[in-house]
KEKE-3310 file (N, C-alpha, C; in steps of 0.2 Angstrom, whole numbers, plus 5000, padded with zeros to 4 digits):
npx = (4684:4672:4665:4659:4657:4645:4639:4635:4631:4616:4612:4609:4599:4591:4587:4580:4571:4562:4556:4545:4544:4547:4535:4522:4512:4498:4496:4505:4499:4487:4493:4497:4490:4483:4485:4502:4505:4515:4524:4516:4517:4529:4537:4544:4549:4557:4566:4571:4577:4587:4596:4603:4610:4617:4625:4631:4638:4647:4652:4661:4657:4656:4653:4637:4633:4635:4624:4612:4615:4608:4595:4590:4594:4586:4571:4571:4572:4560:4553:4554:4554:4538:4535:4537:4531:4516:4517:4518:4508:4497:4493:4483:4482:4490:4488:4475:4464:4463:4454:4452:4466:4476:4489:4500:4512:4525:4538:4552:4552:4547:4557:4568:4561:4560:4570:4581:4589:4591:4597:4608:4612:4615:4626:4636:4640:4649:4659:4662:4662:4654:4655:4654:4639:4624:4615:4598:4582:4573:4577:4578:4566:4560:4558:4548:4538:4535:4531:4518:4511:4511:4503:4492:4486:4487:4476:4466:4465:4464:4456:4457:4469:4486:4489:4477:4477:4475:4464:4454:4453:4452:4458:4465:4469:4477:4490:4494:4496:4507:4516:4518:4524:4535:4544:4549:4556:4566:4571:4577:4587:4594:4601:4605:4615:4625:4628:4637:4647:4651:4657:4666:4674:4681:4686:4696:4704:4709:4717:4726:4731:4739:4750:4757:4767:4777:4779:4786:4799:4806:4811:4818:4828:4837:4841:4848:4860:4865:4868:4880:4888:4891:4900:4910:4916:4918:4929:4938:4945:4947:4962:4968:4971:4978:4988:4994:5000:5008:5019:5024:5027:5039:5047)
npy = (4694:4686:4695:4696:4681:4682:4690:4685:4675:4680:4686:4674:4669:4678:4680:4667:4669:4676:4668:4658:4646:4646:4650:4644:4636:4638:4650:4657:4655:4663:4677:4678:4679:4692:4710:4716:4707:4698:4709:4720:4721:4731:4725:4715:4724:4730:4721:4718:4728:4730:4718:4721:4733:4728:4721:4729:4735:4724:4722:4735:4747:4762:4773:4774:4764:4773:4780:4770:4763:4772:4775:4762:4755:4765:4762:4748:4749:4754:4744:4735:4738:4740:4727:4721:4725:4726:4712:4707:4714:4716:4705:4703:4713:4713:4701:4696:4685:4671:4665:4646:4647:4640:4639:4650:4660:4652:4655:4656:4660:4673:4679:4680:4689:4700:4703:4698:4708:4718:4717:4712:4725:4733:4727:4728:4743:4746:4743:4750:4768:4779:4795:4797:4798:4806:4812:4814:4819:4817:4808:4799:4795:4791:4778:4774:4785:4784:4769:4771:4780:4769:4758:4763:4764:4749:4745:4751:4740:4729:4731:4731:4737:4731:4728:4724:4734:4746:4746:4752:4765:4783:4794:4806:4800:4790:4793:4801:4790:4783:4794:4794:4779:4782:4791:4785:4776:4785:4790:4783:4776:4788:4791:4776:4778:4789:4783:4773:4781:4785:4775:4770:4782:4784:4772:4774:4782:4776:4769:4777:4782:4773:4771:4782:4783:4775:4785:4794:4789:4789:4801:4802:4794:4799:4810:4805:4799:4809:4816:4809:4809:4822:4821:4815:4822:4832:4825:4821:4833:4838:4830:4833:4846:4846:4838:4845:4856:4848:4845:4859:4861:4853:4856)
npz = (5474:5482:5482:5470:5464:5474:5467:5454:5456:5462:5451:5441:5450:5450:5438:5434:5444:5435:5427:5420:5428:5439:5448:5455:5438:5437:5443:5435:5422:5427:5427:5415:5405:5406:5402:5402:5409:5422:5422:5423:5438:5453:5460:5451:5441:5448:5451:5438:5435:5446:5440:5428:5434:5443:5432:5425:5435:5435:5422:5422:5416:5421:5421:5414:5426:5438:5437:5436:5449:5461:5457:5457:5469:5477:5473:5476:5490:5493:5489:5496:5509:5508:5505:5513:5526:5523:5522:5535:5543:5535:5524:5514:5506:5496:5488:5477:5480:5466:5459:5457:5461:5473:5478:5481:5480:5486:5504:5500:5488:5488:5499:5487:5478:5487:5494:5490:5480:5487:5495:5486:5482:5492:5499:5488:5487:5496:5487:5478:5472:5479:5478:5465:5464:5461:5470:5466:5473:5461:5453:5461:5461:5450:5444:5452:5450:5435:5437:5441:5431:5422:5428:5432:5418:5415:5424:5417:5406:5412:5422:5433:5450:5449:5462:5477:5487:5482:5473:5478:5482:5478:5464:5469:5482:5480:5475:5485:5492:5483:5483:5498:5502:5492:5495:5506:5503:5495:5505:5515:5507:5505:5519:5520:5509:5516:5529:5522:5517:5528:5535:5527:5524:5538:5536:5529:5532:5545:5538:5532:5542:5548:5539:5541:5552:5546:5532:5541:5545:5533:5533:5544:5543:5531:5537:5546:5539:5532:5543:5545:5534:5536:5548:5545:5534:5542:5551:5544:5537:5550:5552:5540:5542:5554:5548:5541:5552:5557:5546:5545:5558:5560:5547)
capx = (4681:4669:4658:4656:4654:4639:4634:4634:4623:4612:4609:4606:4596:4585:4584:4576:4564:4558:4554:4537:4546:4548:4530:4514:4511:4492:4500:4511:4492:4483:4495:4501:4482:4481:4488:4506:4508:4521:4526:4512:4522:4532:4543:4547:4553:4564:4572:4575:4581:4592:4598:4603:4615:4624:4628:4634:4646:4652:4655:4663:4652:4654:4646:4630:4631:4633:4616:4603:4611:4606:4589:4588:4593:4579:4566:4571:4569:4552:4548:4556:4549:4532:4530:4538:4527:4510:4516:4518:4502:4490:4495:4478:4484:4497:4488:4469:4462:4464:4449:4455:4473:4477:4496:4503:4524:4533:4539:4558:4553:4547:4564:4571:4562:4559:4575:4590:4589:4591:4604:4614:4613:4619:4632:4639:4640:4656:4661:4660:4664:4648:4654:4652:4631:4620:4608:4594:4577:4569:4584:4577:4559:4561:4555:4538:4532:4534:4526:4513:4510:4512:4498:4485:4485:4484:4471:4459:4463:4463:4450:4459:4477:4490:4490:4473:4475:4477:4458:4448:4455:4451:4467:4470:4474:4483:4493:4497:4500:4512:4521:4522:4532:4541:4547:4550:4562:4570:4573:4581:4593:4598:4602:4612:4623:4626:4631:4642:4650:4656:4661:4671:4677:4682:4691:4700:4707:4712:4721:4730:4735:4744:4753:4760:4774:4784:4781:4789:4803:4812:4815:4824:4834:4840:4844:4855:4864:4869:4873:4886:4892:4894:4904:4916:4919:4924:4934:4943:4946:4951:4964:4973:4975:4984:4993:4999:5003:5015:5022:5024:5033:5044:5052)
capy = (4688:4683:4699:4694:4677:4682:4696:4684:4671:4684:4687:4670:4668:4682:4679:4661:4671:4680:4665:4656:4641:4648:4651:4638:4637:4642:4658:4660:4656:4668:4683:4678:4679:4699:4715:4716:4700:4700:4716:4724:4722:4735:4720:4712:4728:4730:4712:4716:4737:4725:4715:4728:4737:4721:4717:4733:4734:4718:4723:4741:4752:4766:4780:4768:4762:4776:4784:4767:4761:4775:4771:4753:4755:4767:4759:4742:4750:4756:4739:4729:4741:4743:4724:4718:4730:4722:4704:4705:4714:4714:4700:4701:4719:4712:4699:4696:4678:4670:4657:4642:4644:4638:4638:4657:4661:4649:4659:4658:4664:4679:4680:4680:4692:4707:4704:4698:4713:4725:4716:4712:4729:4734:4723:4731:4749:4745:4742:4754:4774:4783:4800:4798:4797:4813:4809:4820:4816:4817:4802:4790:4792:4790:4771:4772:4790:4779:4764:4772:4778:4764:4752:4767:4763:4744:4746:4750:4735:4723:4732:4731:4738:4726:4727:4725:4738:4752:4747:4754:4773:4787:4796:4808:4798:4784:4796:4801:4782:4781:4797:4793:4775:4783:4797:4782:4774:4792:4795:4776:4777:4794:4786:4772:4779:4793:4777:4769:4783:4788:4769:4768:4789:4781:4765:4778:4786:4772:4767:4783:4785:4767:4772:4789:4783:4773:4791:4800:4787:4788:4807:4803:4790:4803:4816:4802:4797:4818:4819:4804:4813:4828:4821:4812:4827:4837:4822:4823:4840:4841:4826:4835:4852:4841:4834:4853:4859:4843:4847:4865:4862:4850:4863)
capz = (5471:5483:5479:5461:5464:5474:5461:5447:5458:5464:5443:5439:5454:5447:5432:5435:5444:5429:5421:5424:5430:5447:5452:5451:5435:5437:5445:5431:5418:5426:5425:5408:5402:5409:5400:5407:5412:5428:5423:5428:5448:5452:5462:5445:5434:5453:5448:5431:5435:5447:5437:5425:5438:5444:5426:5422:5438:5434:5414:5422:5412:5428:5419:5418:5433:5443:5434:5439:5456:5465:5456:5457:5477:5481:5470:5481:5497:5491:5487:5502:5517:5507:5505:5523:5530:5522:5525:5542:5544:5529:5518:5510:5502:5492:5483:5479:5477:5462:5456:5455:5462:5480:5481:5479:5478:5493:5505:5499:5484:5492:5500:5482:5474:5489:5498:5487:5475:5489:5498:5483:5480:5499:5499:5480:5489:5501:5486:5474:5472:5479:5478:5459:5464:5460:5475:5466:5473:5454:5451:5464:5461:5440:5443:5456:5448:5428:5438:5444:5427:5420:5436:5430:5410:5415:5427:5414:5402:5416:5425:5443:5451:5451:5471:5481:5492:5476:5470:5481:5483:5472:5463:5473:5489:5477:5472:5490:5494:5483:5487:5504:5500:5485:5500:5512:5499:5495:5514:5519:5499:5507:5525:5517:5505:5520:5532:5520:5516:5533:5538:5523:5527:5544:5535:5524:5538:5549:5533:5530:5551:5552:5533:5544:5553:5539:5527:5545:5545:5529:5532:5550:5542:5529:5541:5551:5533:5533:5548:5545:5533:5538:5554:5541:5530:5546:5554:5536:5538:5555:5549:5533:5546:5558:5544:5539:5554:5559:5544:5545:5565:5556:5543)
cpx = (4675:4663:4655:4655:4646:4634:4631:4628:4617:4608:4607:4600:4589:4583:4580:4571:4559:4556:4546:4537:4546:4542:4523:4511:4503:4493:4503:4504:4489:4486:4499:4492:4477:4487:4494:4510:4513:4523:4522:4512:4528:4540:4545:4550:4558:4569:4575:4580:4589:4597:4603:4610:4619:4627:4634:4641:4646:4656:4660:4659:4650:4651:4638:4627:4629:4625:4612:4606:4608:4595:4584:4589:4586:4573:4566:4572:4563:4550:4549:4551:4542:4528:4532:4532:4520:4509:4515:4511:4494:4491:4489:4478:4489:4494:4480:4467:4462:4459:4457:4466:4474:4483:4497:4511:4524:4535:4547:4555:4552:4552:4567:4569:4560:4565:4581:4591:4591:4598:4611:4617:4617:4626:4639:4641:4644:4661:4666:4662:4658:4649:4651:4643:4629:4615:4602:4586:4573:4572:4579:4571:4557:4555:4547:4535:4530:4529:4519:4506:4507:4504:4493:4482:4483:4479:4464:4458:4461:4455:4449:4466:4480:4490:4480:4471:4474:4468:4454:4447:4455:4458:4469:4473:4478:4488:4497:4499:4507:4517:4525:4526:4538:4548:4549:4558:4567:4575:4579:4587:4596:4601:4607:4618:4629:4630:4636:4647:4654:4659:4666:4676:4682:4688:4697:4706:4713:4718:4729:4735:4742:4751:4758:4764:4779:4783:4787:4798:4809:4815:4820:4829:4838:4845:4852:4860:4868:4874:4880:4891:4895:4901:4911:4920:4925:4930:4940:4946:4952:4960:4969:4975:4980:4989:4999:5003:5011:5019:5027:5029:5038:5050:5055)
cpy = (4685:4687:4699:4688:4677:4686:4691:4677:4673:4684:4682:4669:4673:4683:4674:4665:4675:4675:4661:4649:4640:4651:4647:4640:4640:4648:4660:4660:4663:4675:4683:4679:4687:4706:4717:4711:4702:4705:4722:4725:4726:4727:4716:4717:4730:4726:4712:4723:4731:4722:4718:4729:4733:4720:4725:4738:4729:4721:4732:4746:4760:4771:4780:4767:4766:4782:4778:4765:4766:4774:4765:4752:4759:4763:4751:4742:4750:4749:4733:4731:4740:4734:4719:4718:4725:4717:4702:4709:4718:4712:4701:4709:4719:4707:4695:4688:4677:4664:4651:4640:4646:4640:4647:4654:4656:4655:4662:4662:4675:4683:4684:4687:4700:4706:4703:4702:4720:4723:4713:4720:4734:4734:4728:4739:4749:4744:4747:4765:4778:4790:4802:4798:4804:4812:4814:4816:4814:4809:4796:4790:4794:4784:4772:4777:4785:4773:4764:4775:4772:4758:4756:4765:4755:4743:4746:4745:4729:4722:4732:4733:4731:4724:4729:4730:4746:4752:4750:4762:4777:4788:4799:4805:4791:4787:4799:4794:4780:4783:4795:4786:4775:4789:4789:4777:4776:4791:4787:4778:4780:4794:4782:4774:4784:4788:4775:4773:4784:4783:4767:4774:4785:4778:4768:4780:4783:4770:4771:4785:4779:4767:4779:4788:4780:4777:4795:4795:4786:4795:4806:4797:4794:4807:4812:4802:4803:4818:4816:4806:4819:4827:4816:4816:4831:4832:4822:4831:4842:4835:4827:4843:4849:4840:4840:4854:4854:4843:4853:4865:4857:4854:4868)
cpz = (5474:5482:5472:5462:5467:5471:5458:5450:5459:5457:5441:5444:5450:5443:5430:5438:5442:5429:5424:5427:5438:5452:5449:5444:5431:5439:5438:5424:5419:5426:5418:5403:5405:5405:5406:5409:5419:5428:5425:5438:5449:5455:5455:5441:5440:5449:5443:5431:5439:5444:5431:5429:5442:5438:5424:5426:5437:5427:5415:5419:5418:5425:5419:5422:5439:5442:5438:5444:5460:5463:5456:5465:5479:5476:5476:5487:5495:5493:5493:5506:5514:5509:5510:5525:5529:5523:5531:5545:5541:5523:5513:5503:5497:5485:5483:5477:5472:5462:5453:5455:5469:5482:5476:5479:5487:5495:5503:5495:5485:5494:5493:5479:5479:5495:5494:5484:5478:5492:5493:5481:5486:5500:5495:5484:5493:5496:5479:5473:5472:5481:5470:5458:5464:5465:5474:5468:5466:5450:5455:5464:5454:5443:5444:5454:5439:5430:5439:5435:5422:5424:5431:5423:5412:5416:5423:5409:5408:5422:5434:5442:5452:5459:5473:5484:5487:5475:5473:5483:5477:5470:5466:5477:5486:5476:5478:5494:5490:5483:5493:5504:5496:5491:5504:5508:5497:5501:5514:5511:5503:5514:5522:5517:5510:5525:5529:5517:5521:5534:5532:5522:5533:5543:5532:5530:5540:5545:5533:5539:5552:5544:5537:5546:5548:5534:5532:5545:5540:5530:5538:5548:5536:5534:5544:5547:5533:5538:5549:5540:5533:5544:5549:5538:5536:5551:5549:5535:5545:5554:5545:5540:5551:5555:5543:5543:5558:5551:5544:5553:5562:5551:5549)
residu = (UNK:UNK:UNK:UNK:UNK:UNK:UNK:UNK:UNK:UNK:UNK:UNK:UNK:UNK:UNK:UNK:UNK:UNK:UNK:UNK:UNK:UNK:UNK:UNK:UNK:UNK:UNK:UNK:UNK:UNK:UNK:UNK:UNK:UNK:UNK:UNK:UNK:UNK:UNK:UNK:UNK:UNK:UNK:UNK:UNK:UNK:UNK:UNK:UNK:UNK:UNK:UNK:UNK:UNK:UNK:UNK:UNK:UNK:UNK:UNK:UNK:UNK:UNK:UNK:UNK:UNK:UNK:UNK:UNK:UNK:UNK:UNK:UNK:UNK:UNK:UNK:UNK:UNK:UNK:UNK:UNK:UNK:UNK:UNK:UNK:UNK:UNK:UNK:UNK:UNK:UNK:UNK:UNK:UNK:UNK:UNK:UNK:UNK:UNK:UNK:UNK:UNK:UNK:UNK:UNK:UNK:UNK:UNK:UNK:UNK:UNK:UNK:UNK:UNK:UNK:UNK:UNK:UNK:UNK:UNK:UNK:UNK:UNK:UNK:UNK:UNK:UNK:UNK:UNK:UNK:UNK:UNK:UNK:UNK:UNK:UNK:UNK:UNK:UNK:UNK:UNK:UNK:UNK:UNK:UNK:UNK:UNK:UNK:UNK:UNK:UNK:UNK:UNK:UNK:UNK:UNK:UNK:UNK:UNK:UNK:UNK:UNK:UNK:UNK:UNK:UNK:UNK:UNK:UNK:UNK:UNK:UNK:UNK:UNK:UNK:UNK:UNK:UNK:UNK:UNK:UNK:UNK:UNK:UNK:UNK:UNK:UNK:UNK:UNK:UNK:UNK:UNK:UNK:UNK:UNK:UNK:UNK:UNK:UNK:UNK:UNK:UNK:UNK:UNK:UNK:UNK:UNK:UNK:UNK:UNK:UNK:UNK:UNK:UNK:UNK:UNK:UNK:UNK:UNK:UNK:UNK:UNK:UNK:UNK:UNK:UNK:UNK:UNK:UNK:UNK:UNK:UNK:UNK:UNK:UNK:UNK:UNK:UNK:UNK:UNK:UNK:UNK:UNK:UNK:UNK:UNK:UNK:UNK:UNK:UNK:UNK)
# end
C-alpha cells in the first residue's frame, strides 16, 4: 500500500509538471511560441513515457508494462546522469538565455522532473517480476534514437537544438554525443535490473532456508505416528499369543 500511494503521488506530481503552471509563466510563453513546444525536451517525453508505465503497473496491464519499463527506466538514466552531470558542471549546456526571462525552473522542480521519474521507477522494480524483461539493447534505446530524430526535424523550424550544447557540433559527432549517453543509460538499466535481481534471488533464498525445517518436521512426526503404531500392533500380538498359549496349558 505504501508503494502505490507513492506511485499514484509520483503521477499526480508529474503530471502538474506537464502543465504550464509549474514553470514561470514567461518560460512556459517562450517555449509555447516554438515548434514543439516543451516536447521538444527529451526530459519531458521521459515524464510523460513515465507516467505511462506507473499507470499501467498500477491498472495491472503486465504484458504492457513489462514492454515500456525497461524503456522508460533506460531513457531516465539517460536523462538523470546526462543532466546531473551538466548541472554540477556546465549549467549553461542545458539551457540558453532567454530574452526577457530572468527566473528559470526552481531548483525543486528540477528534482521533480530529472529525479522523481527515475526513482519512482527504482523503487517500482523490488516490486515487480523482472525476469519477464527482454533486456535488448534495440529495447532501451527506442526512446533517445526517436528523440534524436525527432531534436533534428525541430531544429530546423526553430532554427536551434533544444539543448545548447547540441548547436554547435556537426552530425556526425551529435550523433556520437548521443550514442555515448544512450550507451551510458544502456549500461547503468543493465546494472540495476542485474542488482535487483540478485538481492531479491538472495531474499528468495533466505525465504525458502527458514520455510526448510517445518517442510523436514511433518515427515519425522509421521514416522513417530508409525512407529507407535507399529509398537501397539505387535504389543497386541504379543497379548493374544499369550492369551493362547495360557489357554492351551490349561486344557
Amino acid at each position: 500500500m505504501l508503494v502505490l500511494t507513492f506511485h499514484v503521488l509520483s503521477i499526480l506530481l508529474l503530471l502538474y509538471s506537464l502543465t504550464d503552471a509549474s514553470i514561470p509563466k514567461a518560460l512556459a510563453d517562450h517555449f509555447n511560441s516554438q515548434k514543439g513546444g516543451r516536447n521538444q525536451f527529451l526530459t519531458i517525453i521521459g515524464v510523460q513515457l513515465t507516467i505511462f508505465t506507473l499507470l499501467l503497473g498500477i491498472l495491472k496491464y503486465k504484458r504492457a508494462h513489462n514492454f515500456f519499463y525497461p524503456i522508460a527506466l533506460a531513457t531516465e538514466f539517460t536523462i538523470s546522469i546526462t543532466f546531473w552531470f551538466f548541472y554540477f558542471t556546465n549549467p549553461a549546456s542545458l539551457m540558453r538565455p532567454i530574452p526577457e526571462v530572468d527566473a528559470l525552473l526552481p531548483f525543486y522542480m528540477d528534482v521533480v522532473y530529472h529525479a522523481l521519474p527515475l526513482a519512482a521507477l527504482i523503487i517500482e522494480a523490488f516490486y515487480i517480476d523482472l525476469t519477464a524483461f527482454q533486456l535488448s539493447p534495440c529495447t532501451f534505446a527506442m526512446v533517445p534514437i526517436s528523440y534524436y530524430i525527432w531534436a533534428a526535424y525541430l531544429s530546423k523550424s526553430n532554427g536551434v537544438w533544444p539543448y545548447p550544447m547540441l548547436d554547435n557540433m556537426s552530425s556526425s559527432v551529435r550523433m556520437v554525443y548521443f550514442l555515448f549517453y544512450t550507451l551510458i543509460g544502456i549500461t547503468a538499466s543493465h546494472i540495476f535490473i542485474s542488482i535487483v535481481r540478485r538481492i531479491r534471488g538472495h531474499r528468495d533464498n533466505d525465504k525458502h532456508d527458514d520455510s526448510r525445517p517445518t517442510e523436514q518436521a511433518a515427515p519425522d512426526t509421521g514416522r513417530e505416528d508409525l512407529d507407535n503404531e507399529q509398537r501397539q500392533i505387535r504389543q497386541a500380538a504379543l497379548g493374544a499369543r499369550q492369551e493362547n498359549e495360557g489357554s492351551e496349558n490349561g486344557k
